[in-house]
C-alpha positions in Angstrom: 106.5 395.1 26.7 107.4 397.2 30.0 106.1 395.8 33.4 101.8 395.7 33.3 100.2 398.5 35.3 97.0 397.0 37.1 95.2 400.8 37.5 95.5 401.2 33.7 94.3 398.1 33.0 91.0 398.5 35.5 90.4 401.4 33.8 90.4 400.1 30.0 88.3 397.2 31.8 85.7 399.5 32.6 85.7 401.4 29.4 85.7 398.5 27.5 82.8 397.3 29.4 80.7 400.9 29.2 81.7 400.9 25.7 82.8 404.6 25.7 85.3 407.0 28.1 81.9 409.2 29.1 80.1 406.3 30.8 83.5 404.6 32.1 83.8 408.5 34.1 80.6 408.4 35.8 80.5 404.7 36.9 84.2 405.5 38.4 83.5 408.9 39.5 86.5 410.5 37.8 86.8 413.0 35.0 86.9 411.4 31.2 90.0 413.6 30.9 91.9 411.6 33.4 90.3 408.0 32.0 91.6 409.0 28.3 95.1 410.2 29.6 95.0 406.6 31.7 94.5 405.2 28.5 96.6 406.8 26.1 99.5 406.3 28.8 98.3 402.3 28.8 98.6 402.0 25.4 101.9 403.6 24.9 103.1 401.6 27.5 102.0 398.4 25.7 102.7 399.2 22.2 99.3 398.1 21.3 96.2 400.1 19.8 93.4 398.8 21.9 90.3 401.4 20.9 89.4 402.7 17.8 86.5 405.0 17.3 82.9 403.8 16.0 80.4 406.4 16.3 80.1 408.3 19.5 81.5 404.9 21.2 84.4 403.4 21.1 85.2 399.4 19.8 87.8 397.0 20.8 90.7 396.3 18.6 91.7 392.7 18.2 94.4 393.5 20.3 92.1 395.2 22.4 89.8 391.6 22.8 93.2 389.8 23.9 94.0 392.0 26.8 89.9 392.2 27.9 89.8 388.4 27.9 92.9 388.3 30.3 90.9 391.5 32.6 88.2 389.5 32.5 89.8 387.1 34.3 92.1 389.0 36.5 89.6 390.8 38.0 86.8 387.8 37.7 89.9 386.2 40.3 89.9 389.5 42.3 86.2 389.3 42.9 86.6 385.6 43.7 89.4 386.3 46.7 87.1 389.3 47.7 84.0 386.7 48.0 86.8 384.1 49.8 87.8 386.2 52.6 84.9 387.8 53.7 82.7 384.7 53.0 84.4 381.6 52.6 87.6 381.5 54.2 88.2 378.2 53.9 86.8 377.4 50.5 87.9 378.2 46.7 85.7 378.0 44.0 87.2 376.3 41.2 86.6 377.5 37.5 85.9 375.7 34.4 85.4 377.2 30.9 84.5 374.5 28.8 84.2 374.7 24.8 80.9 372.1 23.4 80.8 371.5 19.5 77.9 372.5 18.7 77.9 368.6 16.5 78.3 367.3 20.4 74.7 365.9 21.6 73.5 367.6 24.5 72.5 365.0 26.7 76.3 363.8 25.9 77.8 366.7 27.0 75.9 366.6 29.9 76.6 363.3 30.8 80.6 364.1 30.0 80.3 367.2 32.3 78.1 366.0 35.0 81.2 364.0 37.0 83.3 367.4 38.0 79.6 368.4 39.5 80.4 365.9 42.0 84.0 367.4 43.0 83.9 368.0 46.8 85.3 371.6 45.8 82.9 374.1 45.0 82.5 374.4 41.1 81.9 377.5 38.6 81.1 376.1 34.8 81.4 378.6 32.2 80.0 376.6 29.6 79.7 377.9 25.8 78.7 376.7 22.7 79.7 377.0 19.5 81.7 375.9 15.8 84.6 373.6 16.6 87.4 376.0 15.0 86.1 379.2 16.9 86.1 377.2 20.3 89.7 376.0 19.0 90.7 379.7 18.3 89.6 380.6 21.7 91.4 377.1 23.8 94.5 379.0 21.7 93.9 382.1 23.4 93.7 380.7 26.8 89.5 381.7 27.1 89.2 378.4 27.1 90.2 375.5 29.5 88.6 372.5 27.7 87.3 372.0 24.6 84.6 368.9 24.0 84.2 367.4 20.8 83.0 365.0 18.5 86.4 364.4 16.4 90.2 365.3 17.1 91.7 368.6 16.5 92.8 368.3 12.6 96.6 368.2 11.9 96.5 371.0 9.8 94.8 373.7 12.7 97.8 376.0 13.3 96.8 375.5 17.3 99.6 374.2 20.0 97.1 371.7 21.9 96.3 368.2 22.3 93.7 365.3 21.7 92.5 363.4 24.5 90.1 360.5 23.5 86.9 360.3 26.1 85.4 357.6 24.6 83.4 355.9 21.8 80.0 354.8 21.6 77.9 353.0 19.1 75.5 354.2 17.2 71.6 353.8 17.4 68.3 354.6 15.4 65.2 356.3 16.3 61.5 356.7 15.0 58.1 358.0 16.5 55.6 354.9 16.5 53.7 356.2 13.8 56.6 356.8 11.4 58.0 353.5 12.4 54.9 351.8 11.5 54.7 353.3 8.2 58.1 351.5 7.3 57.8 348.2 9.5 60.6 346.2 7.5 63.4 345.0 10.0 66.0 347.0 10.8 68.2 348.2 9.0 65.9 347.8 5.6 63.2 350.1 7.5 65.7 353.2 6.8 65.5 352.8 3.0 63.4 355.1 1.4 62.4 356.6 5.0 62.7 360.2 5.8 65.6 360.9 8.0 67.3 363.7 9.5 71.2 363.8 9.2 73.9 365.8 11.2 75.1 368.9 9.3 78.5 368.9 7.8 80.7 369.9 10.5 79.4 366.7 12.4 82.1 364.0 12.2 79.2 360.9 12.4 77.7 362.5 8.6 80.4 360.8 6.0 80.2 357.9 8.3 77.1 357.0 8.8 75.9 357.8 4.4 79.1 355.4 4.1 77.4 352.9 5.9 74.3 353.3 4.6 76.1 353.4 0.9 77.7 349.9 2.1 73.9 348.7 3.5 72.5 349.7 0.0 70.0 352.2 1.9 68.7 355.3 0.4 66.7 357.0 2.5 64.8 360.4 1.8 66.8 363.5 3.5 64.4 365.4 5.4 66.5 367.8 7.0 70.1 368.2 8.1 71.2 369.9 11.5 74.2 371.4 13.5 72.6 371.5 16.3 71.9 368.0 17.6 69.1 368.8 20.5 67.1 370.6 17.0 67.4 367.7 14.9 66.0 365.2 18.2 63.1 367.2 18.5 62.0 367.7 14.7 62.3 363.5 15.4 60.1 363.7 18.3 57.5 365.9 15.6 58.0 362.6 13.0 59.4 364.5 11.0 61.9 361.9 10.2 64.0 358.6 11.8 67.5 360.0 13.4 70.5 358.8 14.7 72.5 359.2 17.8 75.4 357.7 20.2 74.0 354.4 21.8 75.4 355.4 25.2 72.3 357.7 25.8 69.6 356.0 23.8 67.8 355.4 27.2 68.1 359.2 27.8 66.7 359.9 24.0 63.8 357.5 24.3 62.9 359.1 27.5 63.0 362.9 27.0 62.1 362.6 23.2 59.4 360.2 23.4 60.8 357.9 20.7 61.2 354.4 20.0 64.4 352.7 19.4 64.3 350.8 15.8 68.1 349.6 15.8 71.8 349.9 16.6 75.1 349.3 15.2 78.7 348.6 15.9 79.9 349.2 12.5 79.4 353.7 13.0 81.4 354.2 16.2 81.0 358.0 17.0 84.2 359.3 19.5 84.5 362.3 21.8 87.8 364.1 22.4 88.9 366.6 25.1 91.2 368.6 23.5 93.2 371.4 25.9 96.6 373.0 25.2 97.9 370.2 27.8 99.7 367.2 26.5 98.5 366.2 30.3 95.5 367.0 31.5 95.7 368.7 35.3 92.8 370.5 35.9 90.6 368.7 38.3 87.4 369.2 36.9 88.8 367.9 33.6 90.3 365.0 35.0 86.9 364.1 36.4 85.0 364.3 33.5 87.9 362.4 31.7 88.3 359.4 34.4 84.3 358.8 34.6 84.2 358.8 30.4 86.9 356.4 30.3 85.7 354.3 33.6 81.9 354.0 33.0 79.7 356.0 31.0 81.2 354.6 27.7 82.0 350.7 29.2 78.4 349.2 27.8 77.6 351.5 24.5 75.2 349.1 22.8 71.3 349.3 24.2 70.4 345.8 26.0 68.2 344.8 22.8 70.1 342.5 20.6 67.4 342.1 18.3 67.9 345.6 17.3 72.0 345.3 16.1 73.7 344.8 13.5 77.6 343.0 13.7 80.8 344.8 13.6 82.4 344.6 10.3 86.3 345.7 11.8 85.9 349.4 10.6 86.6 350.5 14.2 88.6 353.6 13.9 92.2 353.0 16.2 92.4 354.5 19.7 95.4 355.7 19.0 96.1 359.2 20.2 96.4 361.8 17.6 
């Protein structure tokens, strides 16, 4: 690949982002014969077909998304310095674009994130959410700094990056009053037979926590099943059935849901990874977010009620790194 041209590339930037030659021309005030020569010239240069036609507009290639997601950023940067020097000469804003599994509870990935709010440096999150492979594909392909999950990157992902465990928590139970009342055995016999809302598929805590319950002899009705965490805690908040979720925010569940706590246990631990193409991590927001998981927020991961918990059995899944 011969040495990159920075004109050409502004010039497929702003094509790519009109979506067609004719509209790139009059937001640069030059003539969409001298945009499409631009092009043509950029692409022969590169070896790489980055347009092809689709209707009256024109669609990126996939090679065409690689080089926007790298002009995105280039000229994202080139803003940035523009802002800097006329601005705030002696401050940087410091970027972070951080991956969530959409299986990571909300209130958990905002307690993970919260400590690089507190940097002294100004901070820019670029937060997205979304399936744990495509946020993988897209920490591969360097759109991503971080990505936050609820289970290590699995051996057989064809993706160069690394495993960083956060924490673990317990695991605790939740009802509305009046659906706790209508199964008022202790816990954990009140799950039997009791409607209850499970974590889709993708979720690592699903083959878990039925294992448990297969171990407890529970069989409780499935009322619903969920990717998305924050939409299976508020059909709980509707009653529409008990739930589960990390002990280390039960407080924060209770509170914003408006739901009672029925019972924990030590025998599910649920464990959050930062994964990044880093076998260490530098970046300073992610250091943050990693030294405050590790140094606090998951130290006491069992709610203050004893009556509530069950005993560890010695199924504790190994800290070892992966």
């Amino acid at each position: 690949m011969s040495n990159l041209n920075y004109k050409h590339l502004y010039y497929f930037w702003a094509v790519a982002k009109a979506g067609s030659i004719a509209r790139a021309s009059e937001q640069l005030h030059l003539t969409p014969q001298t945009i499409s020569g631009q092009l043509s010239l950029f692409e022969q240069t590169q070896g790489e077909t980055l347009f092809r036609k689709s209707g009256r507009n024109l669609a990126l290639t996939e090679a065409g998304r690689l080089v926007l997601s790298y002009a995105e950023d280039i000229f994202a940067l080139g803003q940035e310095l523009e802002e800097v020097l006329h601005h705030r000469p002696t401050e940087r804003t410091l970027q972070l674009r951080v991956g969530v599994s959409d299986a990571v509870p909300k209130i958990v990935a905002y307690k993970l994130l919260e400590p690089a709010l507190q940097l002294s440096q100004t901070l820019r999150i670029n937060c997205r959410e979304g399936k744990f492979d495509i946020l993988l594909a897209d920490l591969a392909a360097h759109k991503l700094d971080v990505v936050i999950s609820d289970s290590p990157m699995p051996a057989t992902t064809k993706v160069r990056a690394y495993n960083h465990l956060l924490g673990e928590s317990s695991v605790s139970f939740f009802a509305t009053s009046a659906l706790r009342q209508q199964y008022p055995a202790d816990f954990p016999a009140c799950l039997d037979a009791a409607p209850f809302l499970f974590p889709g598929e993708d979720a690592a805590m699903r083959s878990v926590l039925q294992q448990w319950m297969d171990q407890q002899g529970l069989r409780p009705r499935i009322a619903g099943e969920f990717d998305d965490s924050a939409l299976m805690s508020a059909f709980g908040q509707a009653g529409a059935g008990m739930f589960a979720a990390p002990s280390v925010i039960a407080d924060m569940v209770m509170r914003q849901y408006d739901v009672n706590l029925i019972g924990s246990t030590d025998e599910i631990r649920e464990r959050f990874f930062a994964i990044s193409v880093q076998r260490k991590l530098t970046h300073p927001a992610v250091l943050a977010i990693s030294h405050a998981a590790q140094g606090s927020l998951f130290r006491a991961s069992t709610p203050s009620d004893p009556s509530t918990a069950t005993h560890p059995v010695g199924n504790k899944m190994s800290d070892e790194e992966m």
